[in-house]
C-alpha positions as CSV (number, residue, x, y, z in Angstrom):
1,X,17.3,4.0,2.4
2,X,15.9,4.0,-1.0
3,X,11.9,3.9,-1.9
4,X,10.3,2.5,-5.2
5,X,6.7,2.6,-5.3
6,X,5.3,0.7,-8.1
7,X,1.6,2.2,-8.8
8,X,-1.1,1.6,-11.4
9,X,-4.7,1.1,-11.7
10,X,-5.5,-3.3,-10.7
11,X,-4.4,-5.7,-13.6
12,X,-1.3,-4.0,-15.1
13,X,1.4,-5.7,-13.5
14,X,2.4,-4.1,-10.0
15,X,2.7,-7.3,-8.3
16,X,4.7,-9.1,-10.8
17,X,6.8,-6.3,-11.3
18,X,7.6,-5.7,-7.7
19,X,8.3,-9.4,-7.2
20,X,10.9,-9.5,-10.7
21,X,12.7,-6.4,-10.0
22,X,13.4,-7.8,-6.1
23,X,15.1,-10.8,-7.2
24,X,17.0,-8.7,-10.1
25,X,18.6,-6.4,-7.6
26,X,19.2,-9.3,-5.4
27,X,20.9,-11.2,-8.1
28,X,22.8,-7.4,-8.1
29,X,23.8,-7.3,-3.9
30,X,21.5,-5.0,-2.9
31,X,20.0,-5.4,0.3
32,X,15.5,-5.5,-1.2
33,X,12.6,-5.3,0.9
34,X,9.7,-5.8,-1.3
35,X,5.9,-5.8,-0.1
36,X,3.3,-6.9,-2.4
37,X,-0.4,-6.7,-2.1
38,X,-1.7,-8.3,1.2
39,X,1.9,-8.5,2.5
40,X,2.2,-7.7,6.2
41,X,3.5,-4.2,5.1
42,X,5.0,-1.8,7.4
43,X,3.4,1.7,6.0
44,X,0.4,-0.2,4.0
45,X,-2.4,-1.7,6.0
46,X,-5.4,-4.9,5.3
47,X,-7.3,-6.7,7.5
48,X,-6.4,-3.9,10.2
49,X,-8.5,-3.1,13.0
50,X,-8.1,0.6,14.5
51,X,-8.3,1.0,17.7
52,X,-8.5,3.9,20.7
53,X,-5.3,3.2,23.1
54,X,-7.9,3.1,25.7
55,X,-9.4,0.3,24.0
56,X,-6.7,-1.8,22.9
57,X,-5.5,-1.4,26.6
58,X,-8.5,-2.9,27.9
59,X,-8.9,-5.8,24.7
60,X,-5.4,-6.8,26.2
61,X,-6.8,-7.0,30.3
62,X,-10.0,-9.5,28.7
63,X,-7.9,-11.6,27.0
64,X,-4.8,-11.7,29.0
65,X,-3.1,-14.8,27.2
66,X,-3.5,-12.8,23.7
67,X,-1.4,-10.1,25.2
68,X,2.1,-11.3,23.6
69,X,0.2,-12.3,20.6
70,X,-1.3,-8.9,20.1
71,X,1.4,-6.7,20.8
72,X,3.3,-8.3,18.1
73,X,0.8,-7.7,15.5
74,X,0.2,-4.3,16.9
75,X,1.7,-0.6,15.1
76,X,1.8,2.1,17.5
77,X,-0.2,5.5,15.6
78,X,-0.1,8.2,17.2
79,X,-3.4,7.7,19.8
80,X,-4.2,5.3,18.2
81,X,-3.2,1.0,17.6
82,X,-3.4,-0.8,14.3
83,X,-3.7,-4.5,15.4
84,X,-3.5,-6.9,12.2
85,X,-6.2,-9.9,12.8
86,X,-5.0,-11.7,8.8
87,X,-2.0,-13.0,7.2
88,X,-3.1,-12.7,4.1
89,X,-5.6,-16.0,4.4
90,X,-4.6,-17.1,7.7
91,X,-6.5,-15.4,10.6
92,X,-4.1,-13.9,13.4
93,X,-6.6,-14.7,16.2
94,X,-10.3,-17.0,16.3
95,X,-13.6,-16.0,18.2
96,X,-15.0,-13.1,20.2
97,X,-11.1,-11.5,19.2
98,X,-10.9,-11.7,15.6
99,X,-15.2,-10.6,15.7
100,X,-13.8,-7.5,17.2
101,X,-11.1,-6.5,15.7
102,X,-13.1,-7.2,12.2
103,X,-15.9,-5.0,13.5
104,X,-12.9,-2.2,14.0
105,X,-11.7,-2.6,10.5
106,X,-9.2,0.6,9.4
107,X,-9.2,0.4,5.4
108,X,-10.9,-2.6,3.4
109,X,-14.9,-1.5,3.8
110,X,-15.0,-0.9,6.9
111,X,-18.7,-1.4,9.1
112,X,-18.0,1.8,10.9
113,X,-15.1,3.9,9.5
114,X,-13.0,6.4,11.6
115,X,-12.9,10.0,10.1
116,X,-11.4,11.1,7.1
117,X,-8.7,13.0,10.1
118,X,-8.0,10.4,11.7
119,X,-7.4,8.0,8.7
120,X,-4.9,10.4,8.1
121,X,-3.3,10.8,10.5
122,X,-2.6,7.4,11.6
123,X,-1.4,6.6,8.3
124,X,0.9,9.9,8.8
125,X,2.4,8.8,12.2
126,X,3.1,5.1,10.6
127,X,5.1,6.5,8.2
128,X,6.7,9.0,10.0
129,X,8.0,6.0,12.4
130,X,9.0,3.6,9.6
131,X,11.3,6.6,8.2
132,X,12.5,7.3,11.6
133,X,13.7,3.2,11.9
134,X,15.3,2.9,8.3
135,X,16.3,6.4,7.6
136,X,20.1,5.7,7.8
137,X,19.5,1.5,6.5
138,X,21.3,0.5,3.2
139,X,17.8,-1.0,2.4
140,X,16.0,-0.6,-1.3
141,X,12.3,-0.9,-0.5
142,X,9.6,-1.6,-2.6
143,X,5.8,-1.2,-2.3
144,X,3.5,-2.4,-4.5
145,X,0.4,-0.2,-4.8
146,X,1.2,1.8,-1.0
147,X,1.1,5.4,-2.2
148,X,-2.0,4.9,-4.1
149,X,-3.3,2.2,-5.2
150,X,-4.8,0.8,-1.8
151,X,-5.2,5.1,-0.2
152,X,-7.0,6.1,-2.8
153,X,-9.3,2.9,-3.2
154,X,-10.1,3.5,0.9
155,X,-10.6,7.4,0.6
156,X,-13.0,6.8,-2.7
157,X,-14.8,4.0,-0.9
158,X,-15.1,4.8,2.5
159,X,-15.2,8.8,2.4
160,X,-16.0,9.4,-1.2
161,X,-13.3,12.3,-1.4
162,X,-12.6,14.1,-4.6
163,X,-9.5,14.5,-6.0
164,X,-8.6,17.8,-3.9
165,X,-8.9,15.4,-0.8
166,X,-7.2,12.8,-1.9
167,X,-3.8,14.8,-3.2
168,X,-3.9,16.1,0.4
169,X,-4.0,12.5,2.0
170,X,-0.7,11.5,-0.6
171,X,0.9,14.9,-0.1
172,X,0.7,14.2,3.9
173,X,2.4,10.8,3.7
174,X,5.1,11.9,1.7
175,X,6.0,14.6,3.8
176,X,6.8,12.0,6.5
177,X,9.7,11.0,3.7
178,X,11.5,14.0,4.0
179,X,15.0,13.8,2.8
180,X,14.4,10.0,1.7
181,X,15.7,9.0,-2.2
182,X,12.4,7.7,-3.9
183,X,10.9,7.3,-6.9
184,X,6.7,6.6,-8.4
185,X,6.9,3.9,-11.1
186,X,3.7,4.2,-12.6
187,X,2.4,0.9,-15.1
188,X,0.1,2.3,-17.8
189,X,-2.6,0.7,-20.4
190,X,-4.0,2.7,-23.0
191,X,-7.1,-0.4,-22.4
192,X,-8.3,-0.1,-18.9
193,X,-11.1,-3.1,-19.7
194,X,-8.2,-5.2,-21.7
195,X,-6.4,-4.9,-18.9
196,X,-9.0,-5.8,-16.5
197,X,-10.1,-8.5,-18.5
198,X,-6.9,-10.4,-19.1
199,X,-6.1,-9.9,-15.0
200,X,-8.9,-11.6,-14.0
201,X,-8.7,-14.3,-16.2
202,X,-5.1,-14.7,-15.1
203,X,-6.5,-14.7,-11.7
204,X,-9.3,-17.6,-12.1
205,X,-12.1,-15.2,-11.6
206,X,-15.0,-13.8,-13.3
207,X,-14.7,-10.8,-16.1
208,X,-15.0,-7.5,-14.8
209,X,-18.5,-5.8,-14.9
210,X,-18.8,-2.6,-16.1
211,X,-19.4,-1.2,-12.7
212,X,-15.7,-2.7,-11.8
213,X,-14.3,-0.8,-15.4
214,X,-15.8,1.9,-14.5
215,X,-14.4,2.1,-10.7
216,X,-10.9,1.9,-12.3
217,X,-11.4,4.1,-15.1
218,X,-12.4,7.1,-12.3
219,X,-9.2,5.9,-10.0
220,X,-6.9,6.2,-13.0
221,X,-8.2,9.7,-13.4
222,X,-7.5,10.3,-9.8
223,X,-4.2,8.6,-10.3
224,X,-3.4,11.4,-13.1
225,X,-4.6,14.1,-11.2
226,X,-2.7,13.2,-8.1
227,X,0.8,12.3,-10.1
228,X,0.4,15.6,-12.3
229,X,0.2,17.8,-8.8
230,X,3.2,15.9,-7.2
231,X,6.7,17.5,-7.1
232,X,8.1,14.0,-7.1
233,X,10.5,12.3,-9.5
234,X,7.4,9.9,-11.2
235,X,8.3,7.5,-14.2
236,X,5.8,6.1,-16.3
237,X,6.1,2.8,-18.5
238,X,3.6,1.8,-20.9
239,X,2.3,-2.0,-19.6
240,X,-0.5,-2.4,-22.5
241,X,1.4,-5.6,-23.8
242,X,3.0,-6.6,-20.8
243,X,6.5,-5.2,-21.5
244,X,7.5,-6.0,-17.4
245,X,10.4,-7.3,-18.4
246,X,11.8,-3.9,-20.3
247,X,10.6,-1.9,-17.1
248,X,12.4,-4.6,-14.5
249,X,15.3,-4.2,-16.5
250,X,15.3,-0.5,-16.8
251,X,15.1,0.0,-13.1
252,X,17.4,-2.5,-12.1
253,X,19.9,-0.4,-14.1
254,X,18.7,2.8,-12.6
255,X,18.4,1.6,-9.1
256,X,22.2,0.3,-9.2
257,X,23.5,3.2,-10.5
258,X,21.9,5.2,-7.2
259,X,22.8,3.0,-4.7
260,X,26.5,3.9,-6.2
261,X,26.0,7.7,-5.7
C-alpha cells in the first residue's frame, strides 16, 4: 500500500487533482483508490453520526428491519460506531432514523459534539483498522483533503483548538500508518481570496465573505504550522494559476517510479 494525501486550503484544486492523477495512474496499471470530498471514505468521515456501542445496539433492537441496512454503513471505533446516514445527497435512511443519527452528528457542526478525546480517538482506531486491512494490498490510495483539510476544519469549529492541539490530533493518525509509503501533496496560492473567489464562481455560488477569507487564511496558517512540525516526506506545488496539470504529471512519474521499488 501506498498513500497520497492531496491537502490545501478549499478552492485550490484538491479535488480535481485527486480525480486527474487517478485516471493517469490507471492509464499506467496501477491498482488507484481515490476518495474525493464527500466520498464514502474509509478513514475520512461526513454526515456520520457517533454513537456509544450500547446505543447503536439498542437503535438496531427498535428498528429491527434497519438492522442489515445499518451494519453496512456502520465502522467499528474502538467503543464507539460511526454509522453514515448520506451518500453524498442521497440520505441512507428517512424518519425518526435519519432524525437520530443527525442529532448524533461526529464532524460537520455537530448539535452536541463528543470530546476533543474521543474525536480522537475514534478517528485513531479507524485508521488503525484501515492500515491493518490494506497494509500488505498493491493499492495506491488517494485522499483528498483526509489528513487536514476536513480534521482541522472539525477541531477549529467544534473545539476551537490551537495549533498545539491540532498537530497532536494529525501526529496521532499518522502514527496508526506506521511502516506505510506515503506522501503530503500540498496545493498552494500566494492569493487565498483569488482563489476563493474563482472556486466559488466555478462552483455556481456566491463570492466568499470576508468572514469565509478570513477562516481560510487562519487554517492555512494552521496548515503551515502543522506541515512544518511533521517529520513526513511533504511536497508543495504552487496552484496560483492552476498549474494541476504540471503537478498530475509530476506525480504520476514519481508514483510509478515507487511502485517499481
Amino acid at each position: 500500500m501506498n498513500i497520497l494525501f492531496i491537502e490545501g486550503i478549499s478552492g485550490v484544486g484538491k479535488s480535481t487533482l485527486t480525480r486527474n492523477l487517478a485516471k493517469a495512474l490507471s492509464g499506467n496499471g496501477t491498482s488507484v483508490r481515490a476518495y474525493e470530498e464527500f466520498d464514502i471514505n474509509p478513514i475520512d468521515f461526513c454526515n456520520t453520526a457517533y454513537l456509544t456501542d450500547t446505543d447503536y445496539r439498542m437503535l438496531c433492537r427498535a428498528h429491527p428491519a434497519l438492522s442489515e441496512v445499518l451494519e453496512k454503513n456502520t465502522v467499528p471505533a474502538g467503543a464507539a460506531r460511526l454509522v453514515r446516514y448520506y451518500d453524498r445527497d442521497t440520505p441512507l435512511f428517512s424518519g425518526d432514523v435519519l432524525a437520530y443519527l443527525r442529532e448524533h452528528e461526529f464532524c460537520w457542526k455537530p448539535k452536541f459534539p463528543v470530546s476533543r478525546e474521543a474525536y480522537t480517538d475514534a478517528y485513531h482506531c479507524v485508521w488503525q483498522d484501515f492500515a491493518a486491512a490494506n497494509r500488505n494490498t498493491q493499492n495506491v490510495f488517494l485522499f483528498d483533503g483526509a489528513l487536514l483539510h476536513h480534521p482541522i476544519n472539525d477541531m477549529l469549529r467544534n473545539y476551537r483548538a490551537d495549533e498545539e492541539t491540532v498537530l497532536s490530533h494529525v501526529k496521532t493518525l499518522l502514527s496508526a500508518l506506521d511502516g506505510i509509503p506515503r506522501r503530503i501533496v500540498y496545493l498552494e496560492t500566494r492569493n487565498i481570496a483569488r482563489s476563493l473567489t474563482a472556486a466559488h464562481c466555478d462552483r455556481g455560488q456566491h463570492p466568499p465573505t470576508d468572514a469565509q477569507i478570513a477562516f481560510w487564511e487562519t487554517r492555512y496558517r494552521y496548515d503551515r504550522y502543522v506541515l512544518g512540525k511533521l517529520a513526513e516526506n511533504v511536497q508543495r506545488f504552487d496552484v496560483t494559476d492552476r498549474g494541476w496539470e504540471d503537478v498530475r504529471e509530476y506525480l504520476v512519474s514519481a508514483e510509478t517510479e515507487c511502485m517499481k521499488k
